[in-house]
N, C-alpha and C positions, 0 to 999 in steps of 0.2 A: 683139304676141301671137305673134311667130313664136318657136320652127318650127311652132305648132299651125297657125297663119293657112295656112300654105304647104300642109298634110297637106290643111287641111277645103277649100280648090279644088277639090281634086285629088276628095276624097271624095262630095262632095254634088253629084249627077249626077242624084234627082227629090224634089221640095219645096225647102223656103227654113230654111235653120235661120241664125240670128239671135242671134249670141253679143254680151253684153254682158261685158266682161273686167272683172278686179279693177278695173281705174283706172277704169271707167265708160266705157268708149270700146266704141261700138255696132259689129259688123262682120257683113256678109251674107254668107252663102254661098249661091246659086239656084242650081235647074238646072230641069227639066222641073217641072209641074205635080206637088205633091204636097202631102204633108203641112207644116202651118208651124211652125217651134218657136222658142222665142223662151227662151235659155238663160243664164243667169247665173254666173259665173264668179269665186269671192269670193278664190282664192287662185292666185298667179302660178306657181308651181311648179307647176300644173297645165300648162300650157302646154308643156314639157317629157315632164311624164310623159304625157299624152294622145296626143303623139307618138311617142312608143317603145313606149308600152305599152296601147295605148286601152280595151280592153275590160278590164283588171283596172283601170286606174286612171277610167275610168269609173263603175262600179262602186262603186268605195271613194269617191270624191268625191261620189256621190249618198248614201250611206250616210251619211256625216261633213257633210253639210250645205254643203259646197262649192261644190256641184252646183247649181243651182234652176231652174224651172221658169218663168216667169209667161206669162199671159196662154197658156197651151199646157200638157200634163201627160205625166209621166215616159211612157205608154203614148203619147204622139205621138211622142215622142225613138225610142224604142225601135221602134218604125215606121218613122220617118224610118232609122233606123241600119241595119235590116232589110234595107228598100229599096236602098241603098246598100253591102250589106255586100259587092260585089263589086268597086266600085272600090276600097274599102280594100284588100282582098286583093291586088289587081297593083297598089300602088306597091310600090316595090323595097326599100323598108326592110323593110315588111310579107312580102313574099315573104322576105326572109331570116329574119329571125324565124323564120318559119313554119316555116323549113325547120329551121331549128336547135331548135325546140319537137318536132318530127316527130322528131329523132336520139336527145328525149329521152325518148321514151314508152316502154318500158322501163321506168322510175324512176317516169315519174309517174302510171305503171297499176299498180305494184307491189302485188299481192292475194295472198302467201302468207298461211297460215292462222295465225291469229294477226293479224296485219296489217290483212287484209279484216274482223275484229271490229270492230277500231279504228274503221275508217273506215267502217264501219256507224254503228257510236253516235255517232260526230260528227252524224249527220244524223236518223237514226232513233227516238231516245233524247230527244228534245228532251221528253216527253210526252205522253201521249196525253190527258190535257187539249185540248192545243194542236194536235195535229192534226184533234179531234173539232169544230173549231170552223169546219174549210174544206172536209173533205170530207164523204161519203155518210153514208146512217147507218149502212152494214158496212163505213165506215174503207178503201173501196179507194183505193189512192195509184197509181194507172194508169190507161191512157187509156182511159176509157168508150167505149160504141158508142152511136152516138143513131140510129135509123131515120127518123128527121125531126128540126125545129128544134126542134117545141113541146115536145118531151119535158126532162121532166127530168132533173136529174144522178145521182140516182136511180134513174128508168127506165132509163136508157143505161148504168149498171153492171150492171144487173140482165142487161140484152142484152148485157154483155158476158160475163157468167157463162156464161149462156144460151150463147153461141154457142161456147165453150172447151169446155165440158163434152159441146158435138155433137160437137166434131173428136176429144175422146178417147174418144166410141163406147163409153161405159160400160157395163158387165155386170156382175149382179150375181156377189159372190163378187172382184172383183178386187182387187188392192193398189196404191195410188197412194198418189208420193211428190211433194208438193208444195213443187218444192225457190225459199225463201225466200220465207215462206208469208206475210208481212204480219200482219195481223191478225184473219185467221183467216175470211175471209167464205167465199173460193174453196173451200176443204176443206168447211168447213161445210155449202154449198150442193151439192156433188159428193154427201156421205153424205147428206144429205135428198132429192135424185133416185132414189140407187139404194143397196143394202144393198151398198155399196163400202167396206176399211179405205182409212183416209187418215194417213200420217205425213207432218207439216210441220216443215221444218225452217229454224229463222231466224237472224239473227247476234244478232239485238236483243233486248234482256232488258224493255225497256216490250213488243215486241210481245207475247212467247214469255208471259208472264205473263196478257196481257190473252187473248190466244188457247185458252188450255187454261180461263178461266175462262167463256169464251164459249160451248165447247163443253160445258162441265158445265152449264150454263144453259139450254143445247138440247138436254139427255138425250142428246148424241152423242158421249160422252169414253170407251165402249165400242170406237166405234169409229174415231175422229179423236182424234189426238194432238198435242203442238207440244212439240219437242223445241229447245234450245238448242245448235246444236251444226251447222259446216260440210259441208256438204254432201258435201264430199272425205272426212267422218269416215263416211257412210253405207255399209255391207256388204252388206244384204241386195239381194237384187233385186225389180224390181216391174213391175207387168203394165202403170202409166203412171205415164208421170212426166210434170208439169208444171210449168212456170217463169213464171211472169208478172213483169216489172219488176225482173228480179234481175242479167238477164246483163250491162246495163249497167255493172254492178261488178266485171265478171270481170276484164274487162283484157284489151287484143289478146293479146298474150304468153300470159295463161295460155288463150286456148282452146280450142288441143290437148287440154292436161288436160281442159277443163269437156268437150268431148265427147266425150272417152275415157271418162270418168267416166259421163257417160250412155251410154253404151256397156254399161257392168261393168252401171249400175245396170239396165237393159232386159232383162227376162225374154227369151224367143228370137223371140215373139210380141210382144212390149209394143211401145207408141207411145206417143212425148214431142209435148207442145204445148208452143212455145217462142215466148212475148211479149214480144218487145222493142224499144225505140228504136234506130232505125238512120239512115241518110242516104242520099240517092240519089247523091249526090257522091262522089269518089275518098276515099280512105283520107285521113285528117289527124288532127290532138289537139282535145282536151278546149278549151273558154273556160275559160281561165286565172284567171277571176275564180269561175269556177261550182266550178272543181277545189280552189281556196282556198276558199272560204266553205259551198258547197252539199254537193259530193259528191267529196271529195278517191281520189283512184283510179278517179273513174270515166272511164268512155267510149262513147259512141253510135257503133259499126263502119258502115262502109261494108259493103254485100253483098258484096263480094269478097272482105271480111277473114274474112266468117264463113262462105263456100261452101268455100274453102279448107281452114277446121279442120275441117269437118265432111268432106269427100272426104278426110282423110286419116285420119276417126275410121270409116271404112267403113261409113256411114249413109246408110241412104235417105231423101231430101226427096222427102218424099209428100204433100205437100200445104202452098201457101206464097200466104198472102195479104196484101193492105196495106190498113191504115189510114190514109188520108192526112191527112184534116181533124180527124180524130176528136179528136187530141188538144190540136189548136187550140181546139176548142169545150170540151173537160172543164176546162182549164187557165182557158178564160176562167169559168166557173161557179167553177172554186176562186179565182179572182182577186176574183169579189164576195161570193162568202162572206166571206176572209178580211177586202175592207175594210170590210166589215155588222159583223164583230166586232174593228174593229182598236184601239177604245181597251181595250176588256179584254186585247187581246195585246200592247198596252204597259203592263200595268198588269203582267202574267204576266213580262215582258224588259226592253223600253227601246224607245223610238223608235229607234236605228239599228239593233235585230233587224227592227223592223217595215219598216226602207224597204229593209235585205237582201232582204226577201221580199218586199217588193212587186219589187222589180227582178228576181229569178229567178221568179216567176210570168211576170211581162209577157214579160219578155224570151223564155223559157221557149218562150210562148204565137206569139210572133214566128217563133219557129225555124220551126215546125210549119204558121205562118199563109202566111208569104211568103219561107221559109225555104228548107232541103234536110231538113228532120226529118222523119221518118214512122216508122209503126211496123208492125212486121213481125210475123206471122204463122208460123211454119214447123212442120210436123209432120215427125216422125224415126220411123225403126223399122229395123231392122236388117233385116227381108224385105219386100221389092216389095211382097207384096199382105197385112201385117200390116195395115194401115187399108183397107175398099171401095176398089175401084177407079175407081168412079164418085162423084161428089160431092155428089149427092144428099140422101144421109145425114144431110148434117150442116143442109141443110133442113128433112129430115123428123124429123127429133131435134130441132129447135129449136122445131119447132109442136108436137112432145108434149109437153118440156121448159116452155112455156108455158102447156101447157093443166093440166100436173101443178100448178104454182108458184099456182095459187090453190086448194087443193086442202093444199099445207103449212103446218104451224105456222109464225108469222112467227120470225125468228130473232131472236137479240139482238145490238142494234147498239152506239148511245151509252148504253144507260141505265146 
């Protein structure tokens, strides 16, 4: 089995993974007490590629049926890989790689306009069928907030509405642009708080459709809108802007733009809430497997990459908080939705759509669990004291914001 045999020594440092190779020939790798996986190997060329290339050709071999599991399941692997993903990084094949993956983010962030469409619909566009089958019932595809375990996936979207819509300190009469608005819950819920306009603007043509019919459904397409159409294309200015799960697609490279652009867009008052996937680790690319099959352009920044473009976009960070676990836990709730409804999602694709997605939930779920993933918080404004000084606020706006929310028409979800 070398050179894989020689790599998985070196790699597996806590639990026992248990590779059984094409010829049938049993081989252990131990280290420290952990997770045990017990892994089957039906094609020799794997051996090869799992050395040069591990997490794309991981990936693809679990997908094509290559891959198998027994007596242990792809969410131990994926554990097991987690735990360990730090001696893969310092062997020295691995560090080169990395480095030459790192020369070429540039190319494989690339999000001009037009481009960023593209690579939207690869991921977004699958049907809202099929997204309706793993998340909420207002379609949000971002990390919930849970205030405890017992809560639902449900409830912890709902808190997380809830606590966005304190940090932007809504007033009635304002203009907010909810730039790569999903499927329309966030806008939604911001005009049912406060007599607020809301333009959303998305790349996806399943959302933008489902979005404007959502709000004609909830008497609010007077005042929330969902436009087709890149954010770079928007002129007017507004009193907030908010971003939930979009900046991940920006790309290191374009972030100057993305907050220059919130810059123009920011009335001289106005303040941005800006949600997104980040890492507490140095600067590095994209999983090569996730960039190919999942979300081709995108990238989860290190804090340094994104304090940078904003000090140079002469923006105030007024306010910056982390989610650490949160989206380990949303990610594990989408992972048993989706396998509660997994024979209808083969019946909608194929079983290797189905085991793509099971391995980017799990895995996903990993980053986040035992990972460097978390998600970042930051509020923006172009004057020091455009958002309260104190932080109170966004406290006392979440106990009125909850006590309002039984008190509104329920919105419309999956129906």
């Amino acid at each position: 089995m070398f050179p894989l045999s020689n790599m998985l020594e070196a790699f597996v440092r806590v639990g026992t993974l248990k590779v059984i190779d094409a010829e049938g020939k049993t081989h252990v790798f131990a280290g420290a007490p952990g997770p045990q996986v017990t892994m089957r190997l039906t094609d020799p060329t794997l051996y090869r590629k799992l050395f040069f290339n591990p997490e794309l050709a991981a990936g693809e071999a679990y997908m094509d049926g290559r891959m198998r599991f027994e007596d242990s399941t792809l969410r131990d692997f994926l554990t097991l890989f987690s735990l360990n993903r730090l001696s893969l990084g310092n062997q020295p094949l691995q560090k080169l790689l990395r480095r030459v993956s790192r020369g070429l983010k540039r190319f494989q962030q690339a999000n001009p306009v037009g481009k960023a469409q593209q690579n939207v619909a690869h991921h977004y566009d699958l049907g809202n069928d099929f997204y309706k089958l793993f998340l909420d019932e207002g379609m949000q595809y971002s990390c919930a907030y849970f205030l405890d375990d017992t809560e639902t996936l449900e409830e912890a979207q709902q808190n997380k509405l809830r606590l966005i819509a304190a940090k932007l300190n809504l007033k009635p009469g304002l203009k907010v642009l909810d730039i790569g608005s999903g499927w329309g819950e966030l806008a939604l819920y911001l005009a049912s708080l406060e007599e607020v306009d809301v333009t959303g603007v998305t790349l996806s043509k399943e959302q933008h459709e489902l979005s404007n019919e959502r709000a004609r459904k909830a008497g609010l397409a007077n005042r929330v809108r969902f436009e087709l159409r890149d954010y770079r294309e928007v002129r007017e200015q507004f009193d907030r802007v908010v971003s939930v799960g979009m900046f991940e697609h920006v790309g290191v490279h374009h972030y100057p733009e993305f907050f220059a652009k919130v810059n123009d867009l920011l009335s001289e008052n106005g303040v941005m809430l800006l949600h997104s996937i980040g890492h507490m680790s140095p600067p590095g690319t994209a999983s090569p497997w996730l960039r190919k099959y999942i979300f081709p352009g995108a990238y989860s920044p290190a804090l340094s990459e994104v304090f940078t473009a904003v000090e140079q976009a002469s923006l105030w960070v007024t306010d910056l908080e982390f989610l650490r676990v949160h989206y380990a836990k949303t990610l594990a709730h989408w992972c048993r939705r989706f396998e509660a409804n997994r024979a209808r999602i083969a019946q909608m694709y194929d079983e290797r759509f189905c085991r793509m997605w099971e391995f980017y939930l799990i895995s996903a779920e990993m980053m986040f669990r035992t990972g460097s993933q978390l998600v970042f918080h930051m509020q923006l404004a172009k004057k020091r004291d455009a958002a309260p000084i104190v932080r109170d606020y966004m406290t006392d706006l979440q106990r009125r914001y909850r006590e309002m929310e039984a008190r509104l028409p329920q919105r419309v979800g999956q129906d």
